[in-house]
C-alpha positions in Angstrom: -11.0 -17.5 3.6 -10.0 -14.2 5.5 -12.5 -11.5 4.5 -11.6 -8.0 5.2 -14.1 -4.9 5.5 -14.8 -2.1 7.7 -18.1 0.5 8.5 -15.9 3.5 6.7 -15.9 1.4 3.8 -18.9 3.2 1.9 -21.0 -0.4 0.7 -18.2 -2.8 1.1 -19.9 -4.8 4.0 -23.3 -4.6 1.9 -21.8 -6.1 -1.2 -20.1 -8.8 1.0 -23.2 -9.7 3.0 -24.9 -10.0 -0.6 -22.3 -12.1 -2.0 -21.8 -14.2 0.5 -26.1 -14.8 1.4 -26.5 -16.0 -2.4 -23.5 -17.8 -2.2 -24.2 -19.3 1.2 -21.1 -19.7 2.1 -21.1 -17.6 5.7 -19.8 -20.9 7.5 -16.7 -20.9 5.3 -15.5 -17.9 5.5 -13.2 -15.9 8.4 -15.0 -12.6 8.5 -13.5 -9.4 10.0 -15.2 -5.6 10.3 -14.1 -2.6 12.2 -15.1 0.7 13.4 -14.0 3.9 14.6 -16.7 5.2 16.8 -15.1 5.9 19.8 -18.3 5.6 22.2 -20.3 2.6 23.5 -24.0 3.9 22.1 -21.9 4.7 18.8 -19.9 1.4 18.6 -22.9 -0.5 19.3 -24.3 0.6 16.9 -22.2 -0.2 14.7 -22.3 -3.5 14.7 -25.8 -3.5 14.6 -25.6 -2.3 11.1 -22.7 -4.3 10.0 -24.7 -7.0 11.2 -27.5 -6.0 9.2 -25.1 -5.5 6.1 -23.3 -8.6 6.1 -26.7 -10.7 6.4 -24.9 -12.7 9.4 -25.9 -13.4 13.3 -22.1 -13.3 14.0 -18.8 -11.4 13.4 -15.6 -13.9 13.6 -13.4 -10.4 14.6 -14.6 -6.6 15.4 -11.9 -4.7 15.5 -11.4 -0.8 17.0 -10.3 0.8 13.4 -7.1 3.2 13.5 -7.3 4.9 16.9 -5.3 7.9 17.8 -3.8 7.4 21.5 -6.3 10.3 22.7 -9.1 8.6 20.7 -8.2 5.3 23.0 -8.7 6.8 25.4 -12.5 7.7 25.3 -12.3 4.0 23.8 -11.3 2.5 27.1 -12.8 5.0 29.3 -16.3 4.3 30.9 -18.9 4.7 28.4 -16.6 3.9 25.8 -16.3 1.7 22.9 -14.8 -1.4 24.7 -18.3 -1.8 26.8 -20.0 -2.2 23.4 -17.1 -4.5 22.1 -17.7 -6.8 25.7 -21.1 -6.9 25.3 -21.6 -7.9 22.0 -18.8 -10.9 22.5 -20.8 -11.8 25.6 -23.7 -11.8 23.5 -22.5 -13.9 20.6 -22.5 -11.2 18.4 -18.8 -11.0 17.7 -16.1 -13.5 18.6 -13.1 -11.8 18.9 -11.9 -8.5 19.2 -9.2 -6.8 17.5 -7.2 -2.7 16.7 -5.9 -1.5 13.3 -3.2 0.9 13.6 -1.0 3.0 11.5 1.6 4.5 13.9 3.7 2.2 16.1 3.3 4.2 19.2 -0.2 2.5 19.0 0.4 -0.4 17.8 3.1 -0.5 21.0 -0.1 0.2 23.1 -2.6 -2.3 21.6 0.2 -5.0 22.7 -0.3 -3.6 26.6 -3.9 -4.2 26.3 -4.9 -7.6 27.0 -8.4 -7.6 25.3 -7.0 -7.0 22.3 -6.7 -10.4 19.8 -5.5 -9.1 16.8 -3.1 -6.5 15.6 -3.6 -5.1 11.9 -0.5 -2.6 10.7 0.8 -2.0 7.5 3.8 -4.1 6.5 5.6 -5.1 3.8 8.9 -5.3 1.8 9.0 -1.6 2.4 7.4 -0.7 5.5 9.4 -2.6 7.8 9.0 -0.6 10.5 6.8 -2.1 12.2 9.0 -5.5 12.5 10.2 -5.6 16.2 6.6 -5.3 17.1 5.2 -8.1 14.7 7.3 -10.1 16.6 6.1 -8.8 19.5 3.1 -9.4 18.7 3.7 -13.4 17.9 5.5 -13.6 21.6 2.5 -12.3 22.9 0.2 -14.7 22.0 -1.9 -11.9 19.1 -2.4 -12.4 15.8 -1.0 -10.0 12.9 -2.5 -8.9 10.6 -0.6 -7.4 7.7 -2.1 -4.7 6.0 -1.0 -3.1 2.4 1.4 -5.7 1.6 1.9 -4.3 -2.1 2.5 -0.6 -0.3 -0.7 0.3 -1.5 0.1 -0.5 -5.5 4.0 0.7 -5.4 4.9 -2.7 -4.9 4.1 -3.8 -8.5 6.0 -7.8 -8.1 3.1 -9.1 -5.9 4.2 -12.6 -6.1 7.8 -11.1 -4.1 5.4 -9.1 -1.6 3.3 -11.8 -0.9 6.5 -14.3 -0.2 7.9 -11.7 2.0 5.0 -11.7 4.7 4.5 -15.2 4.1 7.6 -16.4 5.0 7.5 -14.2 8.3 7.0 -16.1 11.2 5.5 -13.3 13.0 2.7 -12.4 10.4 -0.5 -14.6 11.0 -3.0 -13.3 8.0 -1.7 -10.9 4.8 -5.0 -8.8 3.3 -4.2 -7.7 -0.2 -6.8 -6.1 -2.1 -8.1 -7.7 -5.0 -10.3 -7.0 -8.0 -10.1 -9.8 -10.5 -10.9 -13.3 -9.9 -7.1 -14.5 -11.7 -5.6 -12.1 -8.9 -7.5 -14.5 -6.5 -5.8 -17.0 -7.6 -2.4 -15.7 -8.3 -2.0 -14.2 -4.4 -3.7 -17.9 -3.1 -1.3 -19.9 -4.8 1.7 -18.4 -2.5 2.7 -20.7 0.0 5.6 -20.1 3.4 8.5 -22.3 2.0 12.0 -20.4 2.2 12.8 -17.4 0.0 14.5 -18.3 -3.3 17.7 -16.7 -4.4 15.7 -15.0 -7.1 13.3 -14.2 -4.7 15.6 -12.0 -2.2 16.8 -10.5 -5.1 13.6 -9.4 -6.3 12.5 -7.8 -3.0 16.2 -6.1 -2.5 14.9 -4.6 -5.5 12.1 -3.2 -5.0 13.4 -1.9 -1.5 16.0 -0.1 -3.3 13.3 1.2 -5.7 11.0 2.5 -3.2 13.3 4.3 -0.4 12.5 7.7 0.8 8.6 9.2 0.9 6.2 7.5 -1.4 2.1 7.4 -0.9 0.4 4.2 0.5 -2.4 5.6 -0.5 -4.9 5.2 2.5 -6.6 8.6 1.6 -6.5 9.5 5.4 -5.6 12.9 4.4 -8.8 13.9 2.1 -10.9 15.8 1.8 -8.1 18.2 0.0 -9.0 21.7 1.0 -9.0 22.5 -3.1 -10.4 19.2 -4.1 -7.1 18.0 -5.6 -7.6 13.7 -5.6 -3.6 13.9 -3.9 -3.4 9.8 -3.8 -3.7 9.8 -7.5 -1.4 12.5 -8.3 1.0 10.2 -6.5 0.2 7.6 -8.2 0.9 8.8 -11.1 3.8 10.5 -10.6 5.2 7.4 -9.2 4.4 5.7 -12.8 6.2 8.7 -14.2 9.4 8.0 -11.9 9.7 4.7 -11.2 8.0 2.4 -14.0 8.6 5.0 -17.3 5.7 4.8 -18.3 5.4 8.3 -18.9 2.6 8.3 -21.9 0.3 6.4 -19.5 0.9 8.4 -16.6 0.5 12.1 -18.3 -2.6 10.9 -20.2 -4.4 10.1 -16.8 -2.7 12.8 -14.8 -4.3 14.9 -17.4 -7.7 13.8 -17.2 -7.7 14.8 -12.8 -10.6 17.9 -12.5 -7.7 19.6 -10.4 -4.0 19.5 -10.3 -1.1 18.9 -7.9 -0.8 22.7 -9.1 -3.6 24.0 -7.8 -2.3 23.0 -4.0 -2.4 26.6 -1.4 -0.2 25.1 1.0 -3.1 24.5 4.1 -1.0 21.9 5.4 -4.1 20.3 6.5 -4.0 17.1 4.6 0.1 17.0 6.6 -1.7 16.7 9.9 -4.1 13.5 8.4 -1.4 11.6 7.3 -0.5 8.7 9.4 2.6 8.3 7.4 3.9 12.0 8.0 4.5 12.5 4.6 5.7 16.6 3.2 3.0 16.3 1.3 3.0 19.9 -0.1 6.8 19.1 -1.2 5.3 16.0 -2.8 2.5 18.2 -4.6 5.0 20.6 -6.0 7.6 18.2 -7.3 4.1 16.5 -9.0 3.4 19.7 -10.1 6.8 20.0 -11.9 7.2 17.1 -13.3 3.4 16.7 -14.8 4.3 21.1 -16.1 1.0 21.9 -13.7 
């Protein structure tokens, strides 16, 4: 009954508050938003409107969406976002408060802060290195929140990727996004008993599968300087390489306004990337193996 959203997230938090006002079932439901303005006047405001959006008098969990350390900063700093974060809490507005994060150095901060509730991070059968913290986290008294637990669609056994977090002590809520109602179903059938023989198998696997640089596809480093839509080159490509399905891949590949080709080297989309990916090395190896 977790529900997952964000201001960034173009009408997500409209559609939700719809849903769930003709549903009526606010009461039910576990709901979580975030922001990344950085200011008090801006942050409150915020919540004003995702107030408004989700059709709701209160927000179970606001949390500070994927702050740089120099962007904390201002966060913490008089004036800054926290004061609106305080204020609305005091007010009833929000009940908890909580950080996303993509880079360990701060999630390693957000466990020094004692304000802070909730931890989100990406984590999965890949991403693992965020693990010493999650524990961290649990021996701290915060709850985890684990982000992109298929790796952003690389992980294509989601049964395996859901067991994985589940079965981690440390992890308190997994988010996977969803788009069908069976998928609903499928990733809410998963419960925390012990991994299965075939299970561990299954998730060596896929670890084996996915080592080295591969896109989680956030789309942190867009706008592309060209216009080239570099999460779905990656995507594709990685249908190309990993799951042969080579027909499927170059048909779609095909059909993207501009190609992995077409990259001038900026680097610019490099310094967005919380991942640090050699993105332009990704782009030309695309470009080659696509033949543009």
């Amino acid at each position: 009954n977790y529900i997952d959203t964000a201001r960034g997230y173009t009408v997500s938090e409209e559609y939700i508050g719809y849903a769930m006002e003709k549903l009526g079932c606010r009461d039910k439901l576990f709901l979580a938003t975030k922001s990344m303005a950085a200011t008090r006047e801006a942050f409150a405001a915020d919540i004003e409107k995702s107030l408004t959006n989700l059709r709701t008098d209160h927000i179970d969990l606001y949390q500070i969406h994927n702050p740089s350390m120099e962007k904390l900063d201002t966060i913490l700093a008089p004036g800054g976002a926290l004061e609106a974060l305080f204020e609305a809490r005091e007010a009833g507005k929000i009940g908890h408060i909580g950080l996303t994060a993509h880079s360990t150095a701060v999630f390693e901060r957000a466990l020094e802060l004692d304000f802070v509730e909730s931890i989100m991070f990406p984590y999965n059968i890949v991403e693992t290195q965020g693990k010493e913290l999650v524990e961290k986290c649990r021996e701290a008294g915060k709850a985890f929140i684990a982000m992109k637990p298929m790796a952003g669609g690389a992980i294509e056994d989601g049964g395996a990727a859901m067991r994985y977090l589940l079965t981690d002590p440390g992890v308190t809520v997994v988010i996977p996004g969803m788009y069908r109602e069976s998928e609903i179903e499928e990733n809410t059938s998963f419960d925390s008993s012990p991994l299965t023989e075939d299970e561990t198998a299954r998730i060596e696997k896929i670890r084996a599968t996915l080592t080295g640089n591969f896109c989680r596809r956030c789309g942190y480093c867009g706008p592309c300087t060209v216009g080239i839509n570099i999460p779905s080159v990656f995507l594709f490509a990685g249908y190309l390489e990993r799951y042969g399905l080579e027909d499927w891949a170059r048909d779609r590949y095909a059909g993207l306004p501009v190609k992995a080709s077409a990259c001038i080297e900026c680097g610019l989309c490099e310094t967005r990337c919380p991942y640090e990916l050699p993105i332009r090395d990704m782009l030309k190896r695309a470009a080659e193996e696509f033949g543009e």
